[in-house]
C-alpha positions in Angstrom: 0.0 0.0 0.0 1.3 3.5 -1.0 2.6 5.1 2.4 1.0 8.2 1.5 -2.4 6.3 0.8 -1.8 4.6 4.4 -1.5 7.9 6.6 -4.7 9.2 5.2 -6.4 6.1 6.0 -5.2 6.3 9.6 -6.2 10.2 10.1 -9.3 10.1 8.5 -11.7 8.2 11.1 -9.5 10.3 14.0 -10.4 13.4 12.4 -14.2 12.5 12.2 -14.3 11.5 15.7 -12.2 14.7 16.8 -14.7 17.0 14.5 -17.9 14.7 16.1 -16.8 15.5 19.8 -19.0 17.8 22.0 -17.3 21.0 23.9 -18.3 19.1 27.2 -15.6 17.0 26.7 -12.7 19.6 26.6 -13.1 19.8 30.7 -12.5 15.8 30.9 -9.0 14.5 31.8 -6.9 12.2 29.4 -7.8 8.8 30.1 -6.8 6.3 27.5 -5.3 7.0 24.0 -5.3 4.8 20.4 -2.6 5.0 18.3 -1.5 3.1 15.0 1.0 2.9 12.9 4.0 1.4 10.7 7.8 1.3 11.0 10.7 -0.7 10.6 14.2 -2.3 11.9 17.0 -3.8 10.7 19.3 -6.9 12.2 22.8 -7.6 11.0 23.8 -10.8 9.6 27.0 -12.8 9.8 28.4 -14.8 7.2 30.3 -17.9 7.8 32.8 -17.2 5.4 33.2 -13.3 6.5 32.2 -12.9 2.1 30.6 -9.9 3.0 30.9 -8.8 -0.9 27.5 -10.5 -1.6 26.0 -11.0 1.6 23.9 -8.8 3.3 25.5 -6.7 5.9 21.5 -7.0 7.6 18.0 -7.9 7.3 15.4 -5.4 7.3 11.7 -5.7 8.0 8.3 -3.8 8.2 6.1 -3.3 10.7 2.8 -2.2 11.1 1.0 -2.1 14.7 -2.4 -1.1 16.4 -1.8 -0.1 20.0 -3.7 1.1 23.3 -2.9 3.5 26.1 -4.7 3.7 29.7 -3.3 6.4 31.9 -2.7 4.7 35.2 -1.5 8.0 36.4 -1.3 11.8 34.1 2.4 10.7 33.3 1.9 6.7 33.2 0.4 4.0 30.9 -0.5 0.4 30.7 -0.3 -0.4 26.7 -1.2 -3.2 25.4 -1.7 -4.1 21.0 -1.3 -5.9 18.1 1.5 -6.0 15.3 2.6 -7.9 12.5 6.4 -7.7 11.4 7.5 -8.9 7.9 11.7 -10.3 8.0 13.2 -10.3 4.8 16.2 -12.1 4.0 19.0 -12.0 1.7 18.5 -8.2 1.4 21.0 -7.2 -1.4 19.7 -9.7 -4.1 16.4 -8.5 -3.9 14.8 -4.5 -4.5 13.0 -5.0 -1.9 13.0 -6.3 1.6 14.5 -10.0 0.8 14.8 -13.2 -1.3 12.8 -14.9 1.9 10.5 -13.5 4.0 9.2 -14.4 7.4 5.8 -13.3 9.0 5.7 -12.6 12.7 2.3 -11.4 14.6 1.0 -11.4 18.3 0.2 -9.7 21.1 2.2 -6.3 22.8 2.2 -5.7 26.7 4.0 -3.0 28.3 4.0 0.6 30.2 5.3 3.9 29.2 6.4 6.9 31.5 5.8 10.7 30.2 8.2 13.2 31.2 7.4 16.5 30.7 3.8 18.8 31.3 1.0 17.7 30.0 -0.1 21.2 28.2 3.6 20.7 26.2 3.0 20.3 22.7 5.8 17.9 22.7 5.5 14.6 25.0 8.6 12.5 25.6 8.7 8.9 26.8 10.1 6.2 27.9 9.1 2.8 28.0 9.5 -1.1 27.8 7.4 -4.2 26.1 7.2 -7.8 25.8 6.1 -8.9 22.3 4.5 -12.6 21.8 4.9 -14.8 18.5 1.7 -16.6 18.2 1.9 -16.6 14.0 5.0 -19.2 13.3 6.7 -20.4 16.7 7.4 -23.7 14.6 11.0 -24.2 13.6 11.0 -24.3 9.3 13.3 -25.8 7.3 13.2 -26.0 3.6 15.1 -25.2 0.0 14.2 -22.8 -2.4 15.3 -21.4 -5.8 15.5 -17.8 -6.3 16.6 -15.7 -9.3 18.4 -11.8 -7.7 17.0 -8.9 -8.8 19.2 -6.5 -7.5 23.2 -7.5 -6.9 24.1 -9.7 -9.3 21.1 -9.6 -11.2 20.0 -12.5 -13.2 22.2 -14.7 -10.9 20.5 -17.8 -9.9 20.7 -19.2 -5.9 19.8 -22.1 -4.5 19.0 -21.5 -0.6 18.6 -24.2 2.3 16.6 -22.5 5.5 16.6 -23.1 8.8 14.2 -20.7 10.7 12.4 -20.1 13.8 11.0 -16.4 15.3 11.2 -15.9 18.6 8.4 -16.3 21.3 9.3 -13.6 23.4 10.8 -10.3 22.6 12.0 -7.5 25.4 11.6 -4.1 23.4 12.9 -0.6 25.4 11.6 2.0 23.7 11.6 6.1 24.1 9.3 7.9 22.0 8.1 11.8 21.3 4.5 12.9 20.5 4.1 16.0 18.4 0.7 17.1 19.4 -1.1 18.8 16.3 -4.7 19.3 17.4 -6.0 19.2 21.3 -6.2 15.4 20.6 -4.3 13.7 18.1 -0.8 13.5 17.9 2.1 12.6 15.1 4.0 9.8 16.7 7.7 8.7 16.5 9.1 6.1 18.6 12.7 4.3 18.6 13.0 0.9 19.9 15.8 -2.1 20.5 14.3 -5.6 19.7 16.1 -8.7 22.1 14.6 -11.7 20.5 14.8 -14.6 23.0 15.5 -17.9 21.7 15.0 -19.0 17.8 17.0 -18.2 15.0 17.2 -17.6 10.9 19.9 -19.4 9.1 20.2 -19.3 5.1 23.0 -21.4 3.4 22.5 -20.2 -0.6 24.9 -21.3 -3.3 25.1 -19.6 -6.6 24.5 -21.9 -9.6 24.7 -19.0 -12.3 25.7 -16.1 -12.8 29.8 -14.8 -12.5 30.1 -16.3 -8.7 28.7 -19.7 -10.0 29.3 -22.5 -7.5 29.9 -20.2 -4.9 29.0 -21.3 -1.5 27.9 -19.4 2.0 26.0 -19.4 4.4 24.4 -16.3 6.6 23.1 -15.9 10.0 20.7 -13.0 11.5 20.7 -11.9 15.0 17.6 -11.6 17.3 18.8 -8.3 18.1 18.0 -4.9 16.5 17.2 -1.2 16.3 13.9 0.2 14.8 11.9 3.4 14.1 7.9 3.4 13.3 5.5 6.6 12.8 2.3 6.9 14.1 -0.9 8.6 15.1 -2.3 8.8 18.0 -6.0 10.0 19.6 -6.5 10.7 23.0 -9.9 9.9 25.0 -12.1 11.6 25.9 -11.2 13.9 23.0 -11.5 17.7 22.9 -13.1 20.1 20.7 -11.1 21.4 17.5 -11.5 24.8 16.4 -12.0 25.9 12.7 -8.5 26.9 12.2 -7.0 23.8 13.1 -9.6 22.3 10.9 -7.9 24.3 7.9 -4.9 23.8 8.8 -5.6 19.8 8.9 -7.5 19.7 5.0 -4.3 21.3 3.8 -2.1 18.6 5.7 -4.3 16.0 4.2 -4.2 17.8 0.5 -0.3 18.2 0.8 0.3 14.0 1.5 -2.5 13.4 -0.8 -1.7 15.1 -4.0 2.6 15.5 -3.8 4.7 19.0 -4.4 3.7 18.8 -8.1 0.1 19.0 -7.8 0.6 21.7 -4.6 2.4 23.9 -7.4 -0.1 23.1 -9.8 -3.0 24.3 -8.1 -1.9 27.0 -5.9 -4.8 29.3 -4.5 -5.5 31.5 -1.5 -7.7 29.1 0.0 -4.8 26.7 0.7 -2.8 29.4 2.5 
């Protein structure tokens, strides 16, 4: 799905809701929050051989997650959601995020403390989470043909895989929400993923291609840095007033339609 395509479709129900909440509501404390959103990470590999000139330095993935805040205190949460991670393997022979690619989804438990004032604009965090696998805890094993697209393009590899995600993941995290309106918020967060237990093991050999009958074998860790984007919408929402409505169409119209169209059709009313 186009990213820009995939915002919208997160702001659009938060901005109804905001627009749809009554003034009596602007009086009521924060009490729980939504937020959603996509990132991703990547883990380095390590080749058997140390013939790091055709194998991939790390493995990225994408991530995309649905989670839920409840303020145990003004400044501290009980969180709790859902995500589902996409590994890809092999990185460099492929344009995008691997030859092979493993699917992880479950459950996300954790707390988060805020730092500074509430009536900031800005909000800093810090936090920690347990993710749970409950998609693929099996260990898989299997061979597979693929063809790069990328490095060595054309090349043909035969690959022999030895995977299994793990259970249980410990992720730290510190964060910063950019408030925009009384009650959403743009959302980035920065994370380290300790992946306890399982592991993904490729051993490819080239059969065409100029490193034919080349051999190797590569090995990701369970450990590794991310970044996601979000948005988030606190409860019980306030009132937005008419300028921040404005200012949130031309927000919308800006991701929508892309610096060429904004030239192309340039008016007062989007100033």
């Amino acid at each position: 799905m186009d990213k820009r395509l995939f915002f919208i479709l997160l702001m659009c129900p938060m901005f109804f809701t905001t627009w749809a909440t009554t003034t009596k509501d602007n009086d009521k404390a924060q009490q729980w929050s939504v937020k959603a959103g996509i990132g991703t990470s990547a883990a380095e590999t390590e080749s058997s051989d140390n013939r790091t000139f055709y194998s991939s330095p790390d493995a990225s993935s994408n991530l995309f997650y649905l989670q839920g805040d409840y303020y145990l205190t003004p400044k501290l949460t009980l969180s709790g959601g859902v995500y589902f991670e996409q590994t890809g393997l092999l990185d460099n022979f492929s344009q995008n995020i691997g030859l092979l690619r493993v699917n992880t989804a479950g459950l996300t438990v954790g707390s988060k403390y805020y730092f500074l004032p509430k009536k900031w604009v800005v909000q800093a965090y810090a936090g920690a989470f347990a993710q749970t696998n409950f998609l693929n805890l099996k260990r898989t094993t299997g061979k597979k043909y693929y063809v790069s697209n990328n490095q060595y393009r054309g090349a043909g590899l035969d690959v022999n895989y030895n995977i299994q995600r793990p259970a249980l993941t410990i992720v730290p995290q510190v964060g910063l929400d950019l408030r925009i309106f009384s009650s959403v918020s743009l959302c980035v967060d920065f994370n380290y993923q300790f992946g306890l237990w399982g592991h993904q093991r490729c051993d490819f050999r080239f059969n065409s291609g100029p490193l034919q009958g080349v051999s190797s074998s590569q090995t990701t860790s369970n450990i590794k840095p991310g970044i996601s984007f979000g948005v988030k919408v606190d409860f019980p929402m306030r009132k937005v007033s008419s300028n921040d409505l404005d200012n949130l169409f031309e927000i919308l119209f800006g991701i929508l339609s892309g610096p060429r169209a904004q030239d192309r059709y340039q008016s007062p009313y989007l100033r």
